[in-house]
VORODO-632415 format. One record per residue (C-alpha): x, y, z; residue number from 1; residue in three letters. Coordinates in Angstrom, 1 decimal. Example, Ala and Ser with C-alpha at 12.3 -4.5 7.8 and 13.67 -1.06 7.14 Angstrom:
# residues 2
@px:12.3 py:-4.5 pz:7.8 seq:1 type:ALA .
@px:13.7 py:-1.1 pz:7.1 seq:2 type:SER .
END
This chain:
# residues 140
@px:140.1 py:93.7 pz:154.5 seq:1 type:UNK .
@px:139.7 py:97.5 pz:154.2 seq:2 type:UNK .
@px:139.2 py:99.2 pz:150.6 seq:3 type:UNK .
@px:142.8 py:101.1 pz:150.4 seq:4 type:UNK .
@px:144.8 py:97.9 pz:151.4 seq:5 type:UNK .
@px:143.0 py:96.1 pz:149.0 seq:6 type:UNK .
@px:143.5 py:98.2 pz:146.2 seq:7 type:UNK .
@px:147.1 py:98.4 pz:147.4 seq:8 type:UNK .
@px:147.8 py:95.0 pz:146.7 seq:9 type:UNK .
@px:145.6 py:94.6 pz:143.9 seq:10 type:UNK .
@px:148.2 py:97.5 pz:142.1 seq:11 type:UNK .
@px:151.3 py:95.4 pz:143.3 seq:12 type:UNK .
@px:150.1 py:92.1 pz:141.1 seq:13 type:UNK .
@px:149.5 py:95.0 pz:138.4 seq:14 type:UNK .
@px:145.3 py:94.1 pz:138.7 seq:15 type:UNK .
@px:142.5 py:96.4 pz:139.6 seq:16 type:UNK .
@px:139.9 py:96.0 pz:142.5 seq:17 type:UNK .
@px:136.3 py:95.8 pz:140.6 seq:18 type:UNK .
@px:133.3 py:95.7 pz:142.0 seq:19 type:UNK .
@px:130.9 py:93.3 pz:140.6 seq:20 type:UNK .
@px:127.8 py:93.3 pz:143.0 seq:21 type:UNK .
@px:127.5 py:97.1 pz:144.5 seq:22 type:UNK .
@px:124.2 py:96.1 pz:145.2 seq:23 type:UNK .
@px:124.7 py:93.5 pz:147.6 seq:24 type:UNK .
@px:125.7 py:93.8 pz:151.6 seq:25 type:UNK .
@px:128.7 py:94.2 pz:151.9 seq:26 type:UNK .
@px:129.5 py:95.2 pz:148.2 seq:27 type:UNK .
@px:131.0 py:92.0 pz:146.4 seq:28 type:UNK .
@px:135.0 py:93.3 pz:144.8 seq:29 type:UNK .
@px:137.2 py:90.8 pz:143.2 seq:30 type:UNK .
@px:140.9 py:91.7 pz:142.2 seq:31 type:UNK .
@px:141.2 py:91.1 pz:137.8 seq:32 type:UNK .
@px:142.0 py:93.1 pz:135.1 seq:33 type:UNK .
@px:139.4 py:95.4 pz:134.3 seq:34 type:UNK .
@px:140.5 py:95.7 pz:130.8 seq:35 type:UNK .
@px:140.1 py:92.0 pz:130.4 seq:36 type:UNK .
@px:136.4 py:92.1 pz:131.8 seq:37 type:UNK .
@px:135.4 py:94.9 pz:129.3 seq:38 type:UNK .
@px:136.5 py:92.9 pz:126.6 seq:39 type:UNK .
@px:134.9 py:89.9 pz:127.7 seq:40 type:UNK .
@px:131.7 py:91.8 pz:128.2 seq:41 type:UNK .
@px:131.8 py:93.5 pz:124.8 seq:42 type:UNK .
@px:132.6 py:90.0 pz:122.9 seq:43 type:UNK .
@px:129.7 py:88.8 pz:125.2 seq:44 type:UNK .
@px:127.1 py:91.3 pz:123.8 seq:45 type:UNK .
@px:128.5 py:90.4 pz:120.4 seq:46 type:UNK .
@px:127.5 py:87.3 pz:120.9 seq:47 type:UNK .
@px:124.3 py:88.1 pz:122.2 seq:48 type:UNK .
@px:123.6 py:90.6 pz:119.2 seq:49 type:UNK .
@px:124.2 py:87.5 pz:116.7 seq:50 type:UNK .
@px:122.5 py:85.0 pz:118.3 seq:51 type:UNK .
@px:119.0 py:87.4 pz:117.6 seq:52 type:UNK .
@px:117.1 py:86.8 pz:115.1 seq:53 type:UNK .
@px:117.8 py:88.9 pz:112.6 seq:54 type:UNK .
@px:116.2 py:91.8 pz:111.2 seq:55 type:UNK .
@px:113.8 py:92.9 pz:108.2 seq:56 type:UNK .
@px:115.0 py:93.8 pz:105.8 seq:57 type:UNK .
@px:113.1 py:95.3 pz:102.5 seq:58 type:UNK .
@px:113.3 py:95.7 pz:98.7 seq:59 type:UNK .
@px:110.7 py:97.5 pz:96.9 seq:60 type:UNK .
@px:109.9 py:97.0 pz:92.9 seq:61 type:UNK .
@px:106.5 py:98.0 pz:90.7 seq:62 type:UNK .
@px:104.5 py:95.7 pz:89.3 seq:63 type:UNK .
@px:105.9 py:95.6 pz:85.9 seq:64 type:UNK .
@px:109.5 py:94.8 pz:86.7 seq:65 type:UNK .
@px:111.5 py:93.3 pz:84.0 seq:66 type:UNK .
@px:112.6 py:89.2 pz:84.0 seq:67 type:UNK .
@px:116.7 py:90.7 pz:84.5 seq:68 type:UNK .
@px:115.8 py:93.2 pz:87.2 seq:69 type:UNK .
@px:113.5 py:90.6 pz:89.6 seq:70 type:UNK .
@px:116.2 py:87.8 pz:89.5 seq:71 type:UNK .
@px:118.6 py:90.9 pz:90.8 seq:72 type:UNK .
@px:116.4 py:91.8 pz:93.6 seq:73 type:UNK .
@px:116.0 py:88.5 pz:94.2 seq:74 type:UNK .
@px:119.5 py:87.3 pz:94.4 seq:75 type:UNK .
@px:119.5 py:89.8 pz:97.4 seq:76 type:UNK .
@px:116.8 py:88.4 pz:98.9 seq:77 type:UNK .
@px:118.3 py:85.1 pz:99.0 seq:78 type:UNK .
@px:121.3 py:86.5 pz:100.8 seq:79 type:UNK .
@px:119.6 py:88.5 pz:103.3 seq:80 type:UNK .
@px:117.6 py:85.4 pz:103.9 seq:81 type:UNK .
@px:120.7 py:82.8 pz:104.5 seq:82 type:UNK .
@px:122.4 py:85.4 pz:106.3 seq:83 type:UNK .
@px:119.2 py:84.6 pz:108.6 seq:84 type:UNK .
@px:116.9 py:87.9 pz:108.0 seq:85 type:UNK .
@px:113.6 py:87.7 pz:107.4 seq:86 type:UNK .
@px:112.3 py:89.9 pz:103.9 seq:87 type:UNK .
@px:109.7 py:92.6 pz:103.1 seq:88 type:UNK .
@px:108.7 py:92.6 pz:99.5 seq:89 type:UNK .
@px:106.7 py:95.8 pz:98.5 seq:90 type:UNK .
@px:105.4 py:95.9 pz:95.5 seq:91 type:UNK .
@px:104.6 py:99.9 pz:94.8 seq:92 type:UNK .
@px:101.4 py:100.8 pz:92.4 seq:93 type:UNK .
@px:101.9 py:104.1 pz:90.8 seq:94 type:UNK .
@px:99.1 py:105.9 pz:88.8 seq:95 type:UNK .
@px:97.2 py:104.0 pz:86.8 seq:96 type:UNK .
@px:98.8 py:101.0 pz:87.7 seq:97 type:UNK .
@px:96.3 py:100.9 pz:90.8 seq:98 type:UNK .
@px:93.7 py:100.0 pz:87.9 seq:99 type:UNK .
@px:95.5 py:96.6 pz:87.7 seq:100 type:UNK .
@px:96.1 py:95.2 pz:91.4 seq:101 type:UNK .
@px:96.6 py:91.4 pz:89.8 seq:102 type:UNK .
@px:99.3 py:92.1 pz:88.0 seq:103 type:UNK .
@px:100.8 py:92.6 pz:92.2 seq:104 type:UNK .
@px:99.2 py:89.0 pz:92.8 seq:105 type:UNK .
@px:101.0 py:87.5 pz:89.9 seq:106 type:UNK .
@px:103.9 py:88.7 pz:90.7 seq:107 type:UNK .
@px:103.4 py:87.6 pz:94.4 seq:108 type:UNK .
@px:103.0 py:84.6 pz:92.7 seq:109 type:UNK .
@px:106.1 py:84.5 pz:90.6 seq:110 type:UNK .
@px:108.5 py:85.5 pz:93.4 seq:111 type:UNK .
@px:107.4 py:83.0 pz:95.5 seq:112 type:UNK .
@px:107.4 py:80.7 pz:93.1 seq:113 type:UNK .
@px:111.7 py:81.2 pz:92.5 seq:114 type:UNK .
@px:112.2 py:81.5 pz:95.9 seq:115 type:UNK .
@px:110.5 py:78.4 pz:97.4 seq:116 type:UNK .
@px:113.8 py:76.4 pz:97.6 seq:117 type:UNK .
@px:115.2 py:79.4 pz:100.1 seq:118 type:UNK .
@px:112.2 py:80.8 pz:101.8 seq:119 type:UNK .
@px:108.6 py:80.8 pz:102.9 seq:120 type:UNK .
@px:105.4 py:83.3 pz:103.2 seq:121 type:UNK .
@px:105.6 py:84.1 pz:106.6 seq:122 type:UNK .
@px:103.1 py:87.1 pz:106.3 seq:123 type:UNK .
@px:100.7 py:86.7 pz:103.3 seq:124 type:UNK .
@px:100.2 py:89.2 pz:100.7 seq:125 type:UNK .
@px:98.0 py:92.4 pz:101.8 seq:126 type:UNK .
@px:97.2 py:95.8 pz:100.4 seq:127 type:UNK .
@px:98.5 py:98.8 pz:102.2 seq:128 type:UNK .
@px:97.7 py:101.8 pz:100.7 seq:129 type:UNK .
@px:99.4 py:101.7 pz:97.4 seq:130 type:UNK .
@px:101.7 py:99.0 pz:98.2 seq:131 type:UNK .
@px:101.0 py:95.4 pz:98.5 seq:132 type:UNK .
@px:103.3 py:93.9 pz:101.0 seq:133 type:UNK .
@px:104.3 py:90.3 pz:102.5 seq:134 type:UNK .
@px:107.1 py:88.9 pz:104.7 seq:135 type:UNK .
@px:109.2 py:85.6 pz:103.9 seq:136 type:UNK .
@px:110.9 py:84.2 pz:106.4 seq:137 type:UNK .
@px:114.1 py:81.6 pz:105.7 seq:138 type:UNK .
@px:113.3 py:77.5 pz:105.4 seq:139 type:UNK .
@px:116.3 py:76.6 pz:107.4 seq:140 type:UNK .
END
């Protein structure tokens, strides 16, 4: 079947003549709505983008962050992590605060400490510069 007769008749059922394999001999065309197979693709790659394991995602705090403000940041952390990302916690030292790295390691300690029903140390604790960072990655 030639190319114009096809797409003639394709246009009388009210389809369009696609080509899905240009790459193979002869060229592969099937008669559908094209309209129909972009959406299909696009929910497709939806699909796709979901199914990946999510993303990092961060929150920062200092070393001397007050009792209200940690159970805050970590309230987010526990929906980031059921929403299936995995968490950076940086922990900035500013100043003299580099004077007193354990005060990073307790508080390491503390935030893993609330969050053990919800998450796990992925990446353990290590100094980067001024920060001290680690990763925690979902139990589930």
């Amino acid at each position: 079947m030639k190319t114009k007769e096809a797409i003639k008749i394709a246009h009388e059922i009210g389809l369009d003549l696609v080509e899905v394999d240009p790459n193979a001999n002869p060229p592969v065309c099937k008669i559908l709505d094209y309209g129909k197979l972009k959406y299909e693709e696009q929910k497709k790659q939806k699909e796709a983008k979901k199914k990946q394991l999510g993303e990092v995602r961060e929150i920062t705090m200092g070393p001397r962050i007050l009792d209200h403000d940690l159970e805050v940041k970590l309230k987010k952390a526990r929906e980031f992590l059921e929403s299936g990302n995995k968490v950076r916690i940086k922990i900035m030292f500013r100043g003299r605060e580099m004077a007193h790295l354990e005060w990073g390691d307790e508080l390491f300690k503390k935030i893993t400490a609330r969050l053990e029903d919800s998450a796990q140390v992925e990446v353990p604790p290590k100094m980067e510069g001024r920060n001290l960072t680690f990763l925690l990655k979902s139990n589930k």
